[in-house]
C-alpha positions in Angstrom: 17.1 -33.1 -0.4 17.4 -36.7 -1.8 14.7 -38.1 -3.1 13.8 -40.6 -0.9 13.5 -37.4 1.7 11.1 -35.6 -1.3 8.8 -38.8 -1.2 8.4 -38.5 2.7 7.1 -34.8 2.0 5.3 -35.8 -1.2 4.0 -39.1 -2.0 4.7 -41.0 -5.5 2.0 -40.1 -8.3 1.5 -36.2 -7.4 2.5 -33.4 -9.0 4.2 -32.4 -5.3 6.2 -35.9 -5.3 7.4 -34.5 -8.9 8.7 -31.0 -8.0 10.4 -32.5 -4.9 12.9 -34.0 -7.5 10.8 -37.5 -8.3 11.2 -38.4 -11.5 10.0 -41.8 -11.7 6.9 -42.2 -14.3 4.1 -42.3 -11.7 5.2 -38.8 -10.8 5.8 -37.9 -14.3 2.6 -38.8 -15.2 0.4 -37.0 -13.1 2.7 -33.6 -14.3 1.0 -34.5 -17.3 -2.3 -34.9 -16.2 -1.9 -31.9 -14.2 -0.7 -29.9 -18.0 -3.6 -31.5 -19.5 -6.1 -30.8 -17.3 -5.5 -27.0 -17.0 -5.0 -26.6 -20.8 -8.3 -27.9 -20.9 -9.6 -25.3 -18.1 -7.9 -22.8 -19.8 -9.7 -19.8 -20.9 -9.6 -19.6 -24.8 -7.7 -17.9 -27.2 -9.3 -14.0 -28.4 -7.9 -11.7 -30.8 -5.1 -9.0 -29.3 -6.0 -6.0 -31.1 -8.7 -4.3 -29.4 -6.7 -4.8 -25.7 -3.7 -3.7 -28.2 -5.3 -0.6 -28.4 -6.1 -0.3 -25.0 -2.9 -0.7 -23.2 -1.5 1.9 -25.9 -4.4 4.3 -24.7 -3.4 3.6 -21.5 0.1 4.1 -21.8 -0.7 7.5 -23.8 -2.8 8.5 -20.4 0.1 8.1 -18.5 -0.9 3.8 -17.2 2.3 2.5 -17.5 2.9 -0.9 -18.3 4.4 -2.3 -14.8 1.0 -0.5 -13.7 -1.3 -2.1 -15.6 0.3 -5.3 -14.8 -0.1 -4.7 -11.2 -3.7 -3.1 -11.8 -4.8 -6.6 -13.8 -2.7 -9.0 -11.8 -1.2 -10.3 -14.6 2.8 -10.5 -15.7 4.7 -7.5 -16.9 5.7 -9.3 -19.8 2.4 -10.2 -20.9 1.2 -6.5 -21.0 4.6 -5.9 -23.2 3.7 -8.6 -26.0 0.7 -7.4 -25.7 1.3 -4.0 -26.6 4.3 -4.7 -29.1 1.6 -6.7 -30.9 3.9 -9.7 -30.6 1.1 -11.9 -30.0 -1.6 -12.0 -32.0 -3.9 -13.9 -29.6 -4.4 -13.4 -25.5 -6.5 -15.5 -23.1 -10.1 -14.2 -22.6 -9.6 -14.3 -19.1 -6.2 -11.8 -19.4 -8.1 -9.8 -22.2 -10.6 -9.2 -19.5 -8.2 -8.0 -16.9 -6.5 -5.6 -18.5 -10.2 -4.3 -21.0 -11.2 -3.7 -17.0 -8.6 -1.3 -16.5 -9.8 2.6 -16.5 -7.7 5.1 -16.0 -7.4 7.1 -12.5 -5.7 10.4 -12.0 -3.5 11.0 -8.9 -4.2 14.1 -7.5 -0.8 15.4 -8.2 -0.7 14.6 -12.0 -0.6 17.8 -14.1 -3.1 18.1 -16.6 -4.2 20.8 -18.8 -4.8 24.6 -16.9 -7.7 24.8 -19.4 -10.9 23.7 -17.7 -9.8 26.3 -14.4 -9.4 29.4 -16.7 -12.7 28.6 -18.1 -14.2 28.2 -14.3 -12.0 30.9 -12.6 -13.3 33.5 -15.2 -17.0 32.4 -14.8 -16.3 32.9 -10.7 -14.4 36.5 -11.5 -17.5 37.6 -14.3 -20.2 37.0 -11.2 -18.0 39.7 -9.3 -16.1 37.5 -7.2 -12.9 39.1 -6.1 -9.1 37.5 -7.0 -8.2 37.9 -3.5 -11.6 35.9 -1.9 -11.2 32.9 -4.4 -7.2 32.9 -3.5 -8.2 32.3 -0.2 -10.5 30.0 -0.5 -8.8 28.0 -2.5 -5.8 27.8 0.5 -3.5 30.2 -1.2 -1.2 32.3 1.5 -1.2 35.3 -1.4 -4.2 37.7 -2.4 -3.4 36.7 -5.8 -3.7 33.9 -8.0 -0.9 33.1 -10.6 -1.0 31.2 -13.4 0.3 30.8 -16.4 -1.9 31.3 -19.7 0.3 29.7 -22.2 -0.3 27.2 -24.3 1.0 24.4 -22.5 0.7 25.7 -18.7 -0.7 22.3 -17.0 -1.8 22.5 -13.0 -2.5 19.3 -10.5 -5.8 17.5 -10.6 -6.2 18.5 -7.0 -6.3 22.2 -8.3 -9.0 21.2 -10.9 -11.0 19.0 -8.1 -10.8 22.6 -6.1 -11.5 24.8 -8.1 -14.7 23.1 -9.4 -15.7 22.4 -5.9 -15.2 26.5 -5.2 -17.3 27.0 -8.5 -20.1 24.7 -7.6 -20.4 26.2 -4.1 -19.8 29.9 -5.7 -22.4 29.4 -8.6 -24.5 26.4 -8.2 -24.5 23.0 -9.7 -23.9 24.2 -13.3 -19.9 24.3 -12.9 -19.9 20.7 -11.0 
């Protein structure tokens, strides 16, 4: 497009006439405006460390940084520098974004196996059977297996089961 065919789209002295390929100073000078007036709109400058911290927490919790991007609607990139600690300083408005962010566990994250051992033997101490919680937790067996060790990890879904089971069980104490 030429730009006597931009200036038919976009008149002289807009920032539209300018991206259309104008570059005459009418058009160059409301680019500048435009610059100058959103600088001064701008949401100012707050120290990085404390959202520093918070991505990183994130990112230990299993946020990702393309997800917390997408969570805060802000760049990638930003989130990045952010977390590298190569800027010192963020907008308040981006700060705010991403401080906003909690963390949310998919139901089919593992996490630690811990908190159902402790429930499951407070349901199997009241005299419950293995083979009546199995089922009504959805299992197809009579049994229930899981692993002990130090490490053994089941779904959230399993957790958000098994404490619904417990607080139907026992009562409100194992909610």
């Amino acid at each position: 497009m030429t730009v006597p065919d931009a200036l038919a789209v976009a008149p002289h002295g807009t920032r539209a006439g300018y991206r259309r390929g104008c570059r005459c100073l009418v058009c160059r000078a409301a680019v500048a405006r435009a610059i100058a007036q959103h600088r001064r709109h701008a949401s100012p400058l707050v120290p990085a460390g404390e959202i520093r911290a918070h991505v990183a927490a994130l990112i230990a919790r299993g946020v990702g940084v393309h997800q917390q991007a997408l969570l805060a609607r802000v760049s990638p990139q930003t989130v990045v520098h952010v977390w590298r600690g190569s800027r010192d300083q963020i907008r308040a408005a981006t700060a705010e974004k991403l401080i906003a962010i909690r963390p949310v566990l998919a139901p089919g994250q593992r996490v630690s196996a811990c908190e159902c051992w402790g429930i499951m033997d407070a349901i199997l101490d009241e005299g419950y059977h293995q083979a009546d919680i199995a089922r009504c937790l959805g299992s197809q067996t009579a049994r229930i297996y899981w692993d002990r060790g130090v490490a053994a990890r089941v779904r959230v879904s399993t957790v958000l089961k098994v404490r619904a089971l417990a607080r139907r069980l026992m009562g409100e104490e194992h909610g």
